[in-house]
Phi, psi and omega in degrees: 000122177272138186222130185274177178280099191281356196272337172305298226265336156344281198276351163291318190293303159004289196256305157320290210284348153314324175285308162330308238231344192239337181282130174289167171319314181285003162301273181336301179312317214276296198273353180262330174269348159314306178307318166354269179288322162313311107027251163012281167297353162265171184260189192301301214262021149233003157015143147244132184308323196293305155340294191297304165311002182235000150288320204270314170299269215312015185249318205280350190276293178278002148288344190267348167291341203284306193283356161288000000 
C-alpha cells in the first residue's frame, strides 16, 4: 500500500477548493480545466483523491450556478 504526504497534498486541496469557493462561474471553468489537465497527468495507480474531489465539487458548483 503506497500512503501519501497529507500535509502535500492537504494544502493543494486546500488552496483549491479556497480558490473555489471565491471564483464566478468563468473562474470556476478556468479552474476545473486547470484540474483537469493535473487530473491527467497521474496515471491509474497514483491518482490523487484529493484533485477529483475537488473536481467533483466545482462541477457540482457550476451546475448549481447554471440552475440559478
Amino acid at each position: 500500500m503506497k500512503f501519501r504526504n497529507p500535509t502535500e497534498n492537504k494544502l493543494m486541496s486546500e488552496e483549491i477548493l479556497n480558490q473555489a469557493s471565491k471564483c464566478n462561474h468563468e473562474e470556476l471553468e478556468k479552474l476545473l480545466m486547470h484540474i483537469q489537465i493535473k487530473v491527467e497527468q497521474f496515471n491509474n495507480k497514483t491518482q490523487d483523491h484529493d484533485l477529483l474531489r475537488a473536481k467533483t465539487m466545482i462541477i457540482s458548483r457550476l451546475a448549481s450556478m447554471r440552475n440559478n
